[in-house]
N, C-alpha and C positions, 0 to 999 in steps of 0.2 A: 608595365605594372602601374595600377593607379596610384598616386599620392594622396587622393583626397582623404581630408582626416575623418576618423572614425566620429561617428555623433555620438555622445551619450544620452542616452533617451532619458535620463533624470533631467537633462536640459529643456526639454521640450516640456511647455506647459501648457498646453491647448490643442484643440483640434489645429486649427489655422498653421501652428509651427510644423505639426506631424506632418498637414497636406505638403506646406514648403518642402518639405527636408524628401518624401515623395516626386514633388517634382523635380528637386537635385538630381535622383537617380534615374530619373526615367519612369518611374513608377505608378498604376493606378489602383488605388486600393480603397473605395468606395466606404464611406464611414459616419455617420450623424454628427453634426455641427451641436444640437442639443441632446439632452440626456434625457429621456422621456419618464417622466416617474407617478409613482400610482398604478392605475391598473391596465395604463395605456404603455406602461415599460414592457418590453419584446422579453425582459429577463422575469418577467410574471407570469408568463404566456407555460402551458405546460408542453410534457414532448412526451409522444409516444410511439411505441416500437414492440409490434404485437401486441400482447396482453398485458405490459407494463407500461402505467400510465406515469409520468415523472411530473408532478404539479407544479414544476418552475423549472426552469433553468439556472439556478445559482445552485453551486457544488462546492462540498466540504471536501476536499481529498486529504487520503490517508497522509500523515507524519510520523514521526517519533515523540511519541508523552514524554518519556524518559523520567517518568516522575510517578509508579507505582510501587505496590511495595516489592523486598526481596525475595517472596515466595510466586512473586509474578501478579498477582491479584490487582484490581486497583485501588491506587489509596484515594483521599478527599479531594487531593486535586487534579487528577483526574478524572476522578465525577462532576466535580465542578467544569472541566473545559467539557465534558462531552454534554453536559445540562447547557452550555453553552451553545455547543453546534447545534442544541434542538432550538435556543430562543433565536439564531442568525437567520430561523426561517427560511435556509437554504433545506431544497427535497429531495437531495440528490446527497446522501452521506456516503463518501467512496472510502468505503473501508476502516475511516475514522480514522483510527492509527496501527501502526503494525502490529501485530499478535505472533509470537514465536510460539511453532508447536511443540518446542520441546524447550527445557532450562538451559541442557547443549547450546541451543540454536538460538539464546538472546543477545543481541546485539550491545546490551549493557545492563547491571544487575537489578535495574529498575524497569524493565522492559514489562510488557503485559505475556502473560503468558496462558494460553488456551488447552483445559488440563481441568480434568475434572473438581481438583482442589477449589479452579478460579470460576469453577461454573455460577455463583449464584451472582458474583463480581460481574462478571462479563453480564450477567442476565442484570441486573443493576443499571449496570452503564445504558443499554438500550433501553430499560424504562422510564429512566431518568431523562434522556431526551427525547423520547416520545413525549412525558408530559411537560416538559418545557416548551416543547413545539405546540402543541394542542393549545395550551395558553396564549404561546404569542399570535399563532397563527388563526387558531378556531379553529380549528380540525386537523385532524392528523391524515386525511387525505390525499393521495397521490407522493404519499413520504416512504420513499426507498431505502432501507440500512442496510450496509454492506459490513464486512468486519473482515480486513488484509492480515493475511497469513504468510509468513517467513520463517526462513531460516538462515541463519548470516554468514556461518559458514565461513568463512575467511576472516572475516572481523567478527567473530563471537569472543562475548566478554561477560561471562552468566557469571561473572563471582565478582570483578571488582572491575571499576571501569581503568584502572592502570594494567592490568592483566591481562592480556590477548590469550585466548585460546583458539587459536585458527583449528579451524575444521575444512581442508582442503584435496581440492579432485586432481591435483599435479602438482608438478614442482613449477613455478614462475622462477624466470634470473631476475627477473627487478620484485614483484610484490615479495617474494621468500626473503628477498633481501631488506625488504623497508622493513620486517616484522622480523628479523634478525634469525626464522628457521634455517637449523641445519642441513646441509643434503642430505641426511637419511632421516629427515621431517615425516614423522609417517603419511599416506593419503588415505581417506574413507575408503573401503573397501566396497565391493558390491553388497555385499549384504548389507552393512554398514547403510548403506545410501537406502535399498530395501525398506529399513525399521524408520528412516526418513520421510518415506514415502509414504507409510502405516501413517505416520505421525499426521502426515496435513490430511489425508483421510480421516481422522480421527477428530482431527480439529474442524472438519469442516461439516462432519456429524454435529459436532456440538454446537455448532453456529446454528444449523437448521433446527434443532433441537430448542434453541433460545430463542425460536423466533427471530431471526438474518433475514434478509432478502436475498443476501449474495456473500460471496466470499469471492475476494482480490487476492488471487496467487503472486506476490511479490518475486518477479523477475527480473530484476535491474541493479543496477550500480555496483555489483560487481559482487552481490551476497549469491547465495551456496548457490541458487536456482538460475543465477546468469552467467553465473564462472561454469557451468555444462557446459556454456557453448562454443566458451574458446579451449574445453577439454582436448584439442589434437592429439597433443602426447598422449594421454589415457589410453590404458591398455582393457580391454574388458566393454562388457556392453554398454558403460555408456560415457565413451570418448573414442575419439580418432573421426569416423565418419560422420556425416550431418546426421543420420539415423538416430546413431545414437548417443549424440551429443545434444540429440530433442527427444530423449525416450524420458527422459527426466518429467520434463513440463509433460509429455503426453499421460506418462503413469500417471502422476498426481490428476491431469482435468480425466482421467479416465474414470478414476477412483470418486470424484466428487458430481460427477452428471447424475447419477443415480439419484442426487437430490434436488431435482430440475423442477421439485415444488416451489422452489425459491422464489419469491415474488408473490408467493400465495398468503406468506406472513400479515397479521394486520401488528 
């Protein structure tokens, strides 16, 4: 077993220290000594991939706002960070921040929520940083907006953020226990999960509908659409085998290719 101690990379403050601490391990990982800026930086340079042109390389990805109002809509600061992401001049907007498609499925009672109520919001946010972009940038040009779609599903908190309402596809012996459910904790049922899958179809209607280029199916960290996968126990189509412990994600990108105009947005 090695002993060698672990580095922290907040320690390293130069190229020269990262190449050392590389050739500690054995390591070669080829890397610019200067940072090249203006029009000669590699991060100005555009990318493209088919018929989507991406005018730079510097990307916004999706977070959590946490800071709209309680009907899901966004409030001022909100529009202020996304007038933001347009003036950082990055062309590449992945998703912004996460959008719940249903009040069920928000993560906390300030979550954005994609719903006809919040349609002119949502159309708001994107126009707002398009014209922040267009000023700092001069053109709105090879600018991609995306808008991430979730459901939390296990850690949903649509009324107060001390209040968990899990919405869960099994019973867990450690998470049922950290959130303090019963064993006859109910699970989503299939239909249940069904009107689920209506829901990001609907939302992802409305994305193309405002003008999106895309929509980010939130799959990860342990909310409703990546807790499918370790569904084993689940009984019913969609847990126990790989099938259908991926009919989830498949239903939902099934439901939204139909809008494969995406990109075509100016």
């Amino acid at each position: 077993m090695s002993t060698r101690p672990i580095l922290r990379l907040g320690t390293v403050k130069n190229v020269s220290g990262f190449q050392r601490h590389l050739q500690s391990l054995g390591l070669t990982i080829p890397c610019d000594h200067e940072l090249l800026t203006g029009t000669g930086s590699p991060l100005r340079q555009p990318v493209v991939c088919g018929d989507i042109k991406i005018g730079n390389r510097i990307v916004v990805h999706p977070m959590e706002g946490w800071d709209g109002l309680p009907d899901g809509n966004p409030s001022e600061h909100t529009v202020r960070r996304w007038q933001r992401f347009g003036r950082s001049g990055a062309k590449l907007i992945w998703g912004g921040e996460a959008v719940a498609v249903s009040h069920e499925g928000r993560a906390n009672p300030n979550q954005l929520v994609a719903a006809a109520h919040t349609e002119k919001g949502l159309s708001r946010l994107r126009a707002t940083l398009i014209e922040e972009h267009r000023l700092t940038a001069g053109s709105g040009d090879g600018l991609l907006i995306g808008l991430q779609l979730t459901d939390s599903g296990r850690y949903s908190r649509p009324n107060a953020h001390g209040r968990p309402e899990p919405r869960t596809l099994y019973h867990h012996p450690f998470l049922d226990r950290r959130l303090g459910l019963p064993a006859d904790f109910p699970v989503l049922s299939d239909a249940e999960i069904k009107v689920i899958i209506e829901n990001f179809h609907k939302a992802a209607l409305l994305a193309w509908r405002l003008g999106f280029d895309f929509v980010d199916i939130k799959h990860c960290h342990g909310y409703l659409g990546h807790e499918f996968l370790s569904a084993h126990t689940r009984a019913g189509r969609y847990g126990g085998s790989f099938e259908n412990r991926t009919r989830f994600l498949r239903e939902v990108v099934e439901g939204v290719r139909p809008f494969r105009s995406f990109g075509s947005r100016g």
